[in-house]
DSSP file (Angstrom, degrees, kcal/mol; ACC not computed):
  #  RESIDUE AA STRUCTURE BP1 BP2  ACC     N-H-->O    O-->H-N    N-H-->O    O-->H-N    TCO  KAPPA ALPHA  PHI   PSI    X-CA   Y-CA   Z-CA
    1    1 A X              0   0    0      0, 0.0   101,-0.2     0, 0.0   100,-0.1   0.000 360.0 360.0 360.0 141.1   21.9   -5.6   -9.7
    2    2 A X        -     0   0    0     99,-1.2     2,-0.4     1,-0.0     6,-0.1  -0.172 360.0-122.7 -63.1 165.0   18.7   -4.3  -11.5
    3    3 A X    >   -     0   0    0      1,-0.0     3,-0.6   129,-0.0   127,-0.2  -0.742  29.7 -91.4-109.7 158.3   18.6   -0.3  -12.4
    4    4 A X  T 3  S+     0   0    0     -2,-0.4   127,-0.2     1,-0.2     3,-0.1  -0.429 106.8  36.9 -76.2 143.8   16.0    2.2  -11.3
    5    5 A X  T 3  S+     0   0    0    125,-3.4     2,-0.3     1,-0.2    -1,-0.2   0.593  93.1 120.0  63.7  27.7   13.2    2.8  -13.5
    6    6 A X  S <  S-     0   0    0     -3,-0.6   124,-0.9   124,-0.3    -1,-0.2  -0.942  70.4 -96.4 -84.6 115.5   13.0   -0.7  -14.5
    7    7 A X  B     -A  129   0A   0     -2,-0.3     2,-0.6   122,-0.2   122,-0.3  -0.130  36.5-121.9 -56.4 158.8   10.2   -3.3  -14.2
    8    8 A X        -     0   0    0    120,-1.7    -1,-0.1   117,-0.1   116,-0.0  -0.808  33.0-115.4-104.5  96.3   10.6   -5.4  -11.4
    9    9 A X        -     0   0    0     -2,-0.6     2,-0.6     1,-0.1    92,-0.1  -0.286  36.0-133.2 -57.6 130.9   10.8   -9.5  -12.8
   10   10 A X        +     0   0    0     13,-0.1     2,-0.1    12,-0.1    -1,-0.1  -0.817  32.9 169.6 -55.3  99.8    8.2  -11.0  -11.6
   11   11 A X        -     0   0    0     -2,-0.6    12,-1.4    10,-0.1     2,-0.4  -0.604  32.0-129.7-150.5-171.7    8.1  -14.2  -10.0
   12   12 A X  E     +E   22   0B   0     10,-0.2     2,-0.4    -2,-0.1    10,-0.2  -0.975  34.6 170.5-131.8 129.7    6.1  -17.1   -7.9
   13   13 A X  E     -E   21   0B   0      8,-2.2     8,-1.6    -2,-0.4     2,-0.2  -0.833  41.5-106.6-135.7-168.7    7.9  -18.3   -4.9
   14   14 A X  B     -F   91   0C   0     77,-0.6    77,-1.9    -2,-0.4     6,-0.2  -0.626  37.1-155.9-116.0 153.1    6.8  -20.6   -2.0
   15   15 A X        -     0   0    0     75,-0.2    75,-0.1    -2,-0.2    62,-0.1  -0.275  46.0 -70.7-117.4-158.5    6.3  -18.2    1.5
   16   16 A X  S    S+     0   0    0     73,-0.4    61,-0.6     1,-0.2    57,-0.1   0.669 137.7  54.4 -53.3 -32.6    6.6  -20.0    5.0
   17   17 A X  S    S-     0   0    0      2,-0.1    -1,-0.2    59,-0.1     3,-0.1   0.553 116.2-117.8 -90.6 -40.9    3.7  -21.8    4.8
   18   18 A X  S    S+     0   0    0      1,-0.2     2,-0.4    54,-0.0    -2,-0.1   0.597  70.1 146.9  99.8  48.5    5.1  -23.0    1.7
   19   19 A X        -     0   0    0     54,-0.0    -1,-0.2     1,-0.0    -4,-0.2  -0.763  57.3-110.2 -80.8 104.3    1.7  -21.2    0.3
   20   20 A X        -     0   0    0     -2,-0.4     2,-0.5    -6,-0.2    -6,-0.3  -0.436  42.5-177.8 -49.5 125.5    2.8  -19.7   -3.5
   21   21 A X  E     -E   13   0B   0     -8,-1.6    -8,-2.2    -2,-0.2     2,-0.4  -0.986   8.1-152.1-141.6 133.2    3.0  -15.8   -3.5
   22   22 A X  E >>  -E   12   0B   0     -2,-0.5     3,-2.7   -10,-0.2     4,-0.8  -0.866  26.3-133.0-116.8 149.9    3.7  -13.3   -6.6
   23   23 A X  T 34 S+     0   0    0    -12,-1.4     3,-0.5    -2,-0.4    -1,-0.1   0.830 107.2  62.0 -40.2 -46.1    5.1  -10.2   -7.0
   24   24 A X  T >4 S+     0   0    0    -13,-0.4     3,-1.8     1,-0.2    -1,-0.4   0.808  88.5  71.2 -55.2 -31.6    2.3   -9.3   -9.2
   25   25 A X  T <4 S+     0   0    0     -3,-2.7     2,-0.5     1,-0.3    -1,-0.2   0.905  90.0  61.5 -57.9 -62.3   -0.2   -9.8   -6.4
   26   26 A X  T >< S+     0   0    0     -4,-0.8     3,-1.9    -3,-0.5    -1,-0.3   0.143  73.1 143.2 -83.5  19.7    1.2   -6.6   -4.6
   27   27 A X  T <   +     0   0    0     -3,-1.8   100,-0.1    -2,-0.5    99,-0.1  -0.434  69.8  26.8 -60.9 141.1    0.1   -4.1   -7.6
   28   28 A X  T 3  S+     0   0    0     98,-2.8    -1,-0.3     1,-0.6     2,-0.2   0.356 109.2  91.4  89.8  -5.8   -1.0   -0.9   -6.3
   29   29 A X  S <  S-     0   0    0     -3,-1.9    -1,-0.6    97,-0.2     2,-0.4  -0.809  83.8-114.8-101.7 172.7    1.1   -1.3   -3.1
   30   30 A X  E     -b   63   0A   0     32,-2.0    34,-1.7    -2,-0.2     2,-0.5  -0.864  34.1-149.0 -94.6 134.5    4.6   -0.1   -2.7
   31   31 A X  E     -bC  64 124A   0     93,-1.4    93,-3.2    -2,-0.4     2,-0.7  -0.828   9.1-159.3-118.7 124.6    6.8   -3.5   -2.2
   32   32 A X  E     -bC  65 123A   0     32,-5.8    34,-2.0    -2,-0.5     2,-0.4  -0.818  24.0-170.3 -98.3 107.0   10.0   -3.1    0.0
   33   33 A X        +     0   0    0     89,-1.0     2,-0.2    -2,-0.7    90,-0.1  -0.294  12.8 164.6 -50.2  19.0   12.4   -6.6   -1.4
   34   34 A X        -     0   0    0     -2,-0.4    34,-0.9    88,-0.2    87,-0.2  -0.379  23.5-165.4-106.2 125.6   15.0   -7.4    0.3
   35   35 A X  B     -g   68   0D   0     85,-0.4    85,-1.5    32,-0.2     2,-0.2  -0.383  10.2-178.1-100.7 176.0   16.9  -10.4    0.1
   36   36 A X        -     0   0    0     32,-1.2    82,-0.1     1,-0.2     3,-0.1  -0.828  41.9-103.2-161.8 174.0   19.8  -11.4    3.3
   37   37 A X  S    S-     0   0    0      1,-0.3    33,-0.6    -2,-0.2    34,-0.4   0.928  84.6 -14.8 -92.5 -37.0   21.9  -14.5    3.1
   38   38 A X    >   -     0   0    0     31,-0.1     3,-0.7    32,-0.1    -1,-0.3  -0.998  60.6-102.5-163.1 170.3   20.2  -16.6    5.6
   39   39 A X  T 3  S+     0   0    0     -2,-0.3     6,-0.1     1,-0.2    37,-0.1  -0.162 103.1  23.9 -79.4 170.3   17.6  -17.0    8.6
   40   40 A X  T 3  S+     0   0    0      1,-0.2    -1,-0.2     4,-0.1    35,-0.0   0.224  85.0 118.9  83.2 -25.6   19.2  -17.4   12.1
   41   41 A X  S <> S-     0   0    0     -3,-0.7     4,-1.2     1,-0.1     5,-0.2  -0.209  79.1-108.0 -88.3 174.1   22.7  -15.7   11.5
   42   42 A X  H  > S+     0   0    0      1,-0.2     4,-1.0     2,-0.2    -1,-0.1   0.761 112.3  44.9 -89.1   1.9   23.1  -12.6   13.9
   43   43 A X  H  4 S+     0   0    0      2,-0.2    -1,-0.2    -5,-0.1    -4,-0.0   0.539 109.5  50.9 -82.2 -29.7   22.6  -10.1   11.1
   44   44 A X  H >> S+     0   0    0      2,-0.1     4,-2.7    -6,-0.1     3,-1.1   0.732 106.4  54.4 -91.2 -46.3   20.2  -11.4    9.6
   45   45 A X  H 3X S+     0   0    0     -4,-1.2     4,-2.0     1,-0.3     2,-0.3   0.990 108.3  46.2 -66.0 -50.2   18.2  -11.7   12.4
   46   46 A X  H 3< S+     0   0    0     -4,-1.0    -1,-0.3     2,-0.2    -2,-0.1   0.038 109.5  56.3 -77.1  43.4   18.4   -8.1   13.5
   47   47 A X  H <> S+     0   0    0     -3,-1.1     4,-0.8    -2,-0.3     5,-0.3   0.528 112.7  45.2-102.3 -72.5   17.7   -7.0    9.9
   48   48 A X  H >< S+     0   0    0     -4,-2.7     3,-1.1     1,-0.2     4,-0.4   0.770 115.5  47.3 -54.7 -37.5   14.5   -9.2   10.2
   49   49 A X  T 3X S+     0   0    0     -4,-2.0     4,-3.2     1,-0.3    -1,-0.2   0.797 104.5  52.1 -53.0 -59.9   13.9   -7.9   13.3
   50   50 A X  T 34 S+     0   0    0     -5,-0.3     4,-0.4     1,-0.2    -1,-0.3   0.690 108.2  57.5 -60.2 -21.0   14.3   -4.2   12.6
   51   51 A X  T << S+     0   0    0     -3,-1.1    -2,-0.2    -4,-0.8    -1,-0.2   0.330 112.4  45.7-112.9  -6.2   11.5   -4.7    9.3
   52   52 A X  T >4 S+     0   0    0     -4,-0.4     3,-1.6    -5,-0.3     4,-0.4   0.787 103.9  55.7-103.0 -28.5    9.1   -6.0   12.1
   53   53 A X  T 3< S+     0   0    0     -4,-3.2     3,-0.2     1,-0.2    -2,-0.2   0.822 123.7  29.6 -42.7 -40.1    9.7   -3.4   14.6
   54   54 A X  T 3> S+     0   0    0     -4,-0.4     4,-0.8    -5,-0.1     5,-0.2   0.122  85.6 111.1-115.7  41.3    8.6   -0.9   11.8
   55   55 A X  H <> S+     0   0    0     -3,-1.6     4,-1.6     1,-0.2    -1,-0.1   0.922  81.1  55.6 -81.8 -30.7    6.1   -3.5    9.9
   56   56 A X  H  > S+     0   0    0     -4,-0.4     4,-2.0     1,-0.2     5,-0.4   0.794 111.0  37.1 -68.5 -20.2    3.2   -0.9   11.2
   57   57 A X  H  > S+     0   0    0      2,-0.2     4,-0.9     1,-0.1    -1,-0.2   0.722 111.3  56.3 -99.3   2.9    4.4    2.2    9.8
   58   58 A X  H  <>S+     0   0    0     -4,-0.8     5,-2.7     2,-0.2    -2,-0.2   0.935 113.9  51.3 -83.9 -39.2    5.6    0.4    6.5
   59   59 A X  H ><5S+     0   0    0     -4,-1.6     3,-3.7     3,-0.3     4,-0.4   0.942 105.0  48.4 -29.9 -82.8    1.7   -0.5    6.8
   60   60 A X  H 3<5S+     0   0    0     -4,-2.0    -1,-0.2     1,-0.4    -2,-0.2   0.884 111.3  52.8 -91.4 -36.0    0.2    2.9    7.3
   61   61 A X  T 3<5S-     0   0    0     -4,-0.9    -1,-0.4    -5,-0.4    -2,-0.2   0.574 121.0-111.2 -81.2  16.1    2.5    4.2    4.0
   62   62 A X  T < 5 +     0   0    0     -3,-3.7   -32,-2.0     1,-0.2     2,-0.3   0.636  69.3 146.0  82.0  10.1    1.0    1.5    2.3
   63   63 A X  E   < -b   30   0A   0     -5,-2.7     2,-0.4    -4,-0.4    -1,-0.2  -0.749  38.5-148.0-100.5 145.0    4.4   -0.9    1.8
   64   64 A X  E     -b   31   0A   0    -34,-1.7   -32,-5.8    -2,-0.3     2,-0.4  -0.877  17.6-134.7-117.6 147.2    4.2   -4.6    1.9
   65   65 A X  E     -b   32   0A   0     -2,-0.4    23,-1.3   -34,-0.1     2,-0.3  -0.844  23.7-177.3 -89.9 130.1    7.7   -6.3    3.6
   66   66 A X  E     - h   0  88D   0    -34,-2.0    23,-0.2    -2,-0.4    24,-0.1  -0.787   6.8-162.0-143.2  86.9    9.0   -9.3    1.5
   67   67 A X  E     - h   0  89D   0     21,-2.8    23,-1.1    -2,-0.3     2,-0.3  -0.348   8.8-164.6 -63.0 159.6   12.3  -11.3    2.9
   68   68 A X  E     +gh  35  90D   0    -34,-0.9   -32,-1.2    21,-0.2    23,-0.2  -0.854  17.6 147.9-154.4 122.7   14.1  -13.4    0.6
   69   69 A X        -     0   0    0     21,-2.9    29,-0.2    -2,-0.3    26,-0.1  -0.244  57.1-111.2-128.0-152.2   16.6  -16.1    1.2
   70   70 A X  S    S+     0   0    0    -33,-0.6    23,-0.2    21,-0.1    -1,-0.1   0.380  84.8 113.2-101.8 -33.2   18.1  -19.6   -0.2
   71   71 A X  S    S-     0   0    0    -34,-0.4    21,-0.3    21,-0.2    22,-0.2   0.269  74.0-102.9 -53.2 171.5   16.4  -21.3    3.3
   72   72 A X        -     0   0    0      1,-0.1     4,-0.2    19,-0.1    20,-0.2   0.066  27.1-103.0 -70.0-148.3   13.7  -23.7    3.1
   73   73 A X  S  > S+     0   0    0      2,-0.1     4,-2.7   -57,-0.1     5,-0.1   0.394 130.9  48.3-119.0 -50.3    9.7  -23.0    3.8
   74   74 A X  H  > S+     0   0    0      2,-0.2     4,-2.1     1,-0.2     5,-0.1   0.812 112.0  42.5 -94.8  -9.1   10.5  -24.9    7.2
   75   75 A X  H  > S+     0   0    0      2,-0.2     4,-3.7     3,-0.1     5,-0.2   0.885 118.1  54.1 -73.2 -49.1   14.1  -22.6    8.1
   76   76 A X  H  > S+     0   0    0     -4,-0.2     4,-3.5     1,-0.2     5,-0.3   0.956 112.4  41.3 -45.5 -76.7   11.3  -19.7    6.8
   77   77 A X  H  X S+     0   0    0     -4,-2.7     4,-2.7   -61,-0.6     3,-0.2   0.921 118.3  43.1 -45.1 -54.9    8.6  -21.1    9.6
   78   78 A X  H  X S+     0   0    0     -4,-2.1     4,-3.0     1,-0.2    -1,-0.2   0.946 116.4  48.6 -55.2 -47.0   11.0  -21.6   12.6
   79   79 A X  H  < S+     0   0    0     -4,-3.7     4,-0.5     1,-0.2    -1,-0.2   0.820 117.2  41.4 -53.7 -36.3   12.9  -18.1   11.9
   80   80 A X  H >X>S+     0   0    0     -4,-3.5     4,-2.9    -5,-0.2     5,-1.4   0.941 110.2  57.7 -91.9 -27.9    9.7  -16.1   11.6
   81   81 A X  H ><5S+     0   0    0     -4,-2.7     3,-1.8    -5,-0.3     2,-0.8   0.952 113.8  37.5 -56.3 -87.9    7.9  -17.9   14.7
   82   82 A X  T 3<5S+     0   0    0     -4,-3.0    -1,-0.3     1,-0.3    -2,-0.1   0.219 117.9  49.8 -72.1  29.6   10.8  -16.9   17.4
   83   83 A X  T <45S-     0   0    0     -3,-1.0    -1,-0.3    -2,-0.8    -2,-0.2   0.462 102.7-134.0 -57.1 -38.8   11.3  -13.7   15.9
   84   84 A X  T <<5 -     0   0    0     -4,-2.9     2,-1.0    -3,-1.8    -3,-0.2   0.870  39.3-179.8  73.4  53.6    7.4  -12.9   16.0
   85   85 A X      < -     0   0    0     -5,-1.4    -1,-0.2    -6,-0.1   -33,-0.1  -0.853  18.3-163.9-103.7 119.3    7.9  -11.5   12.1
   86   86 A X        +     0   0    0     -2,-1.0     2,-0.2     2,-0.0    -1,-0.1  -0.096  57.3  83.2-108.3   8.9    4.6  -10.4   10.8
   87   87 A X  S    S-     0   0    0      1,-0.1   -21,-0.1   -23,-0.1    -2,-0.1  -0.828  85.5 -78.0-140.5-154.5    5.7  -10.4    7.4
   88   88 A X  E     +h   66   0D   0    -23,-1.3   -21,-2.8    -2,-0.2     2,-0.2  -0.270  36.1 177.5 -69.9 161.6    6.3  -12.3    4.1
   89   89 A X  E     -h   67   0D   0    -23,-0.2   -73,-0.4     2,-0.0     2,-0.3  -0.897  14.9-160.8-136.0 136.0    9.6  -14.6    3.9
   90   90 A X  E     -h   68   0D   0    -23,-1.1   -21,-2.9    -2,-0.2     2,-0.4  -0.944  14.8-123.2-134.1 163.8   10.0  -16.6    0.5
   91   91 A X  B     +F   14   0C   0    -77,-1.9   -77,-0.6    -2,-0.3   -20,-0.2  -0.692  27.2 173.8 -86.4 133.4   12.0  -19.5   -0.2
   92   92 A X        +     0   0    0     -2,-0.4     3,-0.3   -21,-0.3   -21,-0.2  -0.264  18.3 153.3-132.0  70.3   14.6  -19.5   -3.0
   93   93 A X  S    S+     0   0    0      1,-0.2   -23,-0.1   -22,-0.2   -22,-0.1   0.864  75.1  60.4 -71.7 -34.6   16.5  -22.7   -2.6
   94   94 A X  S    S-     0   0    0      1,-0.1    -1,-0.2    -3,-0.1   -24,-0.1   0.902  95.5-131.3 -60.3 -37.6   17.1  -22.2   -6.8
   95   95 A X     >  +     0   0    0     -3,-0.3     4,-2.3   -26,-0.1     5,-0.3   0.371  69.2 123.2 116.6  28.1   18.8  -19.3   -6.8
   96   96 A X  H  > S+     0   0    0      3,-0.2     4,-2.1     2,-0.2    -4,-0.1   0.927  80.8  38.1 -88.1 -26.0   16.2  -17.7   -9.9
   97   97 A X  H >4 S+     0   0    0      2,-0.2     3,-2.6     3,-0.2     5,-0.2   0.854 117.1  52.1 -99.5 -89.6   14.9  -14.7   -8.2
   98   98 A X  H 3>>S+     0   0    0      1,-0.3     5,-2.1   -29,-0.2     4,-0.6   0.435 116.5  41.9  21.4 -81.7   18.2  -14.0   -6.6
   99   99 A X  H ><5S+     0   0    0     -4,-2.3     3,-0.7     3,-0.2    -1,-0.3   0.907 109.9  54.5 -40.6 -56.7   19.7  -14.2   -9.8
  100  100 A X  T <<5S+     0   0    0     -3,-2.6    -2,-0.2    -4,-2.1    -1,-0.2   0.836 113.5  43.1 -40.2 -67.7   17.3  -12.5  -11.5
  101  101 A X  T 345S-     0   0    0      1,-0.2   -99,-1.2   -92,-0.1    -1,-0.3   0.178 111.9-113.4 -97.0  18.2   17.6   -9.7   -9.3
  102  102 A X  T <<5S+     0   0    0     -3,-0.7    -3,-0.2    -4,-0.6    -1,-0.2   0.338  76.3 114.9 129.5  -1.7   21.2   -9.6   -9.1
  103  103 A X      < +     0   0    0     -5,-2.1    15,-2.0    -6,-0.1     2,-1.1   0.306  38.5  91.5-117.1   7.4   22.1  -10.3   -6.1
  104  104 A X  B     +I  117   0E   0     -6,-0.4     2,-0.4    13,-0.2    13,-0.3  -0.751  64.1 151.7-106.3 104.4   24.2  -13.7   -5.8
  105  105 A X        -     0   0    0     11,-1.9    11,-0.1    -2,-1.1     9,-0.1  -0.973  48.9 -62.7-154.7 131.4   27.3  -12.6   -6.1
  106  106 A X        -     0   0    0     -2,-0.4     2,-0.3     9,-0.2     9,-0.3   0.406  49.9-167.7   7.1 112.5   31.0  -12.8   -5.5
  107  107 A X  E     -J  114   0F   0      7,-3.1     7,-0.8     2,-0.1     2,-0.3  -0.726  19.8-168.5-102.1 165.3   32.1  -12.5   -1.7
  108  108 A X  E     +J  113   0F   0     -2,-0.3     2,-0.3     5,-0.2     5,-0.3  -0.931  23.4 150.0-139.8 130.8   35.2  -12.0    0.0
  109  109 A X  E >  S+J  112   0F   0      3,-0.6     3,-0.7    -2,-0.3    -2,-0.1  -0.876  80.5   3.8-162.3 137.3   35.2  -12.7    4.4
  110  110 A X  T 3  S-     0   0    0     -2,-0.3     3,-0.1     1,-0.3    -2,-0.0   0.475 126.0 -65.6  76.5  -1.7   38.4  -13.9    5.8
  111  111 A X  T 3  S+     0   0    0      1,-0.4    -1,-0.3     0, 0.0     0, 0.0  -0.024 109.3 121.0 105.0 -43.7   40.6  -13.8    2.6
  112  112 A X  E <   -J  109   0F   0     -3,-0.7    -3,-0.6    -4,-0.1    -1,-0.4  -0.152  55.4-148.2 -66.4 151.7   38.2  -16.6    1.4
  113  113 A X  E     +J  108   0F   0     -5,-0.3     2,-0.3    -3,-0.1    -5,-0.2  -0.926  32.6 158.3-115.1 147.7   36.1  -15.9   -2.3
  114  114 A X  E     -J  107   0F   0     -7,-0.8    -7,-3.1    -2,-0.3     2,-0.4  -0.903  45.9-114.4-177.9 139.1   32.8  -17.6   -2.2
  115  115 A X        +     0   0    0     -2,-0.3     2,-0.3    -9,-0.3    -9,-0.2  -0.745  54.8 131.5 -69.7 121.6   29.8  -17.1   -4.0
  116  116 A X        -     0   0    0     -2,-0.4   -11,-1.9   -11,-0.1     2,-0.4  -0.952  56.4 -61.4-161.8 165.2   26.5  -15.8   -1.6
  117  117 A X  B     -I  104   0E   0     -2,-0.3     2,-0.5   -13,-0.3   -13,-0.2  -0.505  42.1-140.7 -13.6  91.9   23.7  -13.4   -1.1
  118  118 A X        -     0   0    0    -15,-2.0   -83,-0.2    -2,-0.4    19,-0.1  -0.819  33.1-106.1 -81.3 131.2   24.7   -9.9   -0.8
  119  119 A X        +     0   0    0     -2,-0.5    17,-0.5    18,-0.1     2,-0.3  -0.270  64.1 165.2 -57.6 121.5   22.6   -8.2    1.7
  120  120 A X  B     -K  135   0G   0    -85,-1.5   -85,-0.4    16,-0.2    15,-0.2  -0.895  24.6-162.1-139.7 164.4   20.1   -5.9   -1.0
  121  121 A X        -     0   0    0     13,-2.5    13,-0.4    -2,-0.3     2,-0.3  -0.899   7.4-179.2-109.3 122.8   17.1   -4.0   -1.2
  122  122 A X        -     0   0    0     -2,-0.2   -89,-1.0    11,-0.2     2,-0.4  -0.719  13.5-153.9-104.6 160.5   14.9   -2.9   -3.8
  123  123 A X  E     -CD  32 132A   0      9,-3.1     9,-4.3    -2,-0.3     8,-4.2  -0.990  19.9-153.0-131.9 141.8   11.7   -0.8   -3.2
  124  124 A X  E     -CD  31 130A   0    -93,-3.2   -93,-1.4    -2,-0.4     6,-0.2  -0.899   6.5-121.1-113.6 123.4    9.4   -1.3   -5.8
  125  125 A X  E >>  - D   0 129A   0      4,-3.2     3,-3.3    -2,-0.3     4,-0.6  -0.273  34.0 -98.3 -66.1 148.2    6.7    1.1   -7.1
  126  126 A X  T 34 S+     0   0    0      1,-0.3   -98,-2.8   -98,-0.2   -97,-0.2   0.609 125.5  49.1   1.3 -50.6    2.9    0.7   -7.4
  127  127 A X  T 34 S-     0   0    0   -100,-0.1    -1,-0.3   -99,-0.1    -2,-0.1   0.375 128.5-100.0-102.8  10.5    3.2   -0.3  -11.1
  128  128 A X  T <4 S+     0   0    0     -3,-3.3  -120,-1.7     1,-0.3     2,-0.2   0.723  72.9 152.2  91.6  35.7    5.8   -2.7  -10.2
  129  129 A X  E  <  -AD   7 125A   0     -4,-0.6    -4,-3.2  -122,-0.3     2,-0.5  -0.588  54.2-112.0 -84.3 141.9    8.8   -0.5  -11.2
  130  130 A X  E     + D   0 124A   0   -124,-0.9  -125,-3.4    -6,-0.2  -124,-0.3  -0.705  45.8 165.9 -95.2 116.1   12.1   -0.5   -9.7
  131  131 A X  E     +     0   0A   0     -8,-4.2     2,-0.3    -2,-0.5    -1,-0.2   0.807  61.1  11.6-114.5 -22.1   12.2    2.8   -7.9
  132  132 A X  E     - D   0 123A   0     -9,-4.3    -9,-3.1  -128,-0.1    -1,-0.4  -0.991  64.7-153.3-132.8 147.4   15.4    3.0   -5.4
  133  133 A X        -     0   0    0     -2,-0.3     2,-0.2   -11,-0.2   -11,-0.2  -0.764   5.1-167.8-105.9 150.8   18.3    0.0   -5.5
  134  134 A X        -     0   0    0    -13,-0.4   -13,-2.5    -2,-0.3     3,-0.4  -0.819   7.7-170.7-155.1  94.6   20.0   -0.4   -2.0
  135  135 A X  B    S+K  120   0G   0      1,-0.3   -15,-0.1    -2,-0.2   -16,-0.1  -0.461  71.6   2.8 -87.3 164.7   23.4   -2.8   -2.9
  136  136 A X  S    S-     0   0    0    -17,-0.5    -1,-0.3    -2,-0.1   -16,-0.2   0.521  82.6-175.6   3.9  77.8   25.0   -3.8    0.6
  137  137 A X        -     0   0    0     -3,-0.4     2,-0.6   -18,-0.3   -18,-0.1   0.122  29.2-106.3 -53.9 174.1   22.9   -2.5    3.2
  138  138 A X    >>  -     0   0    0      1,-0.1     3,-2.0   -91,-0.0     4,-0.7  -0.866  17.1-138.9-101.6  87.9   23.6   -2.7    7.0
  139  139 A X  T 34 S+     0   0    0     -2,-0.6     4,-0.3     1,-0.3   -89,-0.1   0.589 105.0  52.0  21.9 -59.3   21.5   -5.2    8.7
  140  140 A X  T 34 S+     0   0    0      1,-0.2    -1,-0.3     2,-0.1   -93,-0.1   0.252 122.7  32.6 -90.3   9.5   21.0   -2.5   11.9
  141  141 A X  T <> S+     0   0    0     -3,-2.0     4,-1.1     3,-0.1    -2,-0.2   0.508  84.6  96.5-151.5  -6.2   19.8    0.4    9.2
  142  142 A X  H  X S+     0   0    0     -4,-0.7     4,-1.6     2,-0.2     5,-0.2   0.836  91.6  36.5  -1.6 -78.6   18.2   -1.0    6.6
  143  143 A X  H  > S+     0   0    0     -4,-0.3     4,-3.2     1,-0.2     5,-0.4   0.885 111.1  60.1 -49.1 -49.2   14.7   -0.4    7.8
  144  144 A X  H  > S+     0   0    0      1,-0.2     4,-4.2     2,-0.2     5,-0.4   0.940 106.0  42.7 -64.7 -40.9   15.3    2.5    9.2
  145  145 A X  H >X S+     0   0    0     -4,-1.1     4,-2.0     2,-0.2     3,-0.5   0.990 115.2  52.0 -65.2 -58.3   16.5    4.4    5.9
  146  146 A X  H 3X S+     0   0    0     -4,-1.6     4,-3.7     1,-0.2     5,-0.3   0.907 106.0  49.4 -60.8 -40.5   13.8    2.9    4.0
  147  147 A X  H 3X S+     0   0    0     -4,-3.2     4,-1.9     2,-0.2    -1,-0.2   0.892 117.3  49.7 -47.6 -49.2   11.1    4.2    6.8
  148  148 A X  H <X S+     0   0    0     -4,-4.2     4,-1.9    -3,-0.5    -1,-0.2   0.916 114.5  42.4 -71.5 -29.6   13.1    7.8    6.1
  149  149 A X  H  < S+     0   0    0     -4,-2.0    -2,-0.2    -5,-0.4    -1,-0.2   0.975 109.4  51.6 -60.3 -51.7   12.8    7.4    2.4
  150  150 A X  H >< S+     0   0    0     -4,-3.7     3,-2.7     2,-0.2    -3,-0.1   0.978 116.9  45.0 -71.4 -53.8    9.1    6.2    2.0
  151  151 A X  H 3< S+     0   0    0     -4,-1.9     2,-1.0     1,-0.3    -1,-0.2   0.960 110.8  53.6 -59.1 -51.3    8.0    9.6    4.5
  152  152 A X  T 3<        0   0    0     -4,-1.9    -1,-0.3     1,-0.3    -2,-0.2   0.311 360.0 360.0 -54.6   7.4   10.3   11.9    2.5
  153  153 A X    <         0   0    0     -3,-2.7    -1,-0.3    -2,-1.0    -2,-0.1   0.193 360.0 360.0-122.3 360.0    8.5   10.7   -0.3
């Protein structure tokens, strides 16, 4: 995982649409990251779910929401269409922004070892600074901590 008070790698990934979007784009907002292992699963879905439920107040404090998985552009489409999720999802079928940002990493479920996603979040500053790390979140609290963080702020 990346450290606090770090720049934030930058990168270009394909959205839903399968439309290019970068991280630079979203200077001068605050960007909440968070990557999950994949679209559909029941955790992952109330994650996504919970970041559209508060996608207007992450709006009014000026934070733009940005999922990130392994799925495709078209897993990306279906998952945000019957969810009604009103913000970005980007594709990372390579695993480089993952990687970059630390997050593919050793699992353990069942006994089994297996390489995956670890449910993260970064929030990222105006100048595109890493300002709080959040390693294995909870899927049903995730939003909600950040939503307390951004007002305490």
């Amino acid at each position: 995982m990346l450290d606090v008070h770090t720049q934030a790698p930058d990168f270009t990934l394909p959205d839903k649409d399968g439309n290019p979007v970068r991280l630079s784009d979203f200077r001068g907002k605050k960007v909440i990251l968070y990557f999950y292992p994949k679209d559909n699963t029941p955790g992952c879905t109330r994650q996504a779910c919970a970041f559209a439920a508060g996608y207007e107040e992450f709006a009014k404090l000026g934070a733009v929401v940005i999922g990130v998985s392994r799925d495709s552009a078209a897993s990306h489409q279906k998952f945000a269409q019957k969810h009604s999720l009103p913000f970005l999802l980007l594709s990372d079928p390579e695993l480089s922004v993952i990687q970059a940002y630390g997050v593919w990493q050793e699992k353990k479920m069942y006994g089994k070892v297996s390489m995956g996603v670890v449910r993260s979040t970064y929030i990222i500053d105006e100048e595109g600074v890493i300002e709080k790390v959040m390693p294995k979140v909870k899927p049903d609290t995730n939003a909600a901590e950040i939503l307390d963080y951004l007002r305490s702020r």
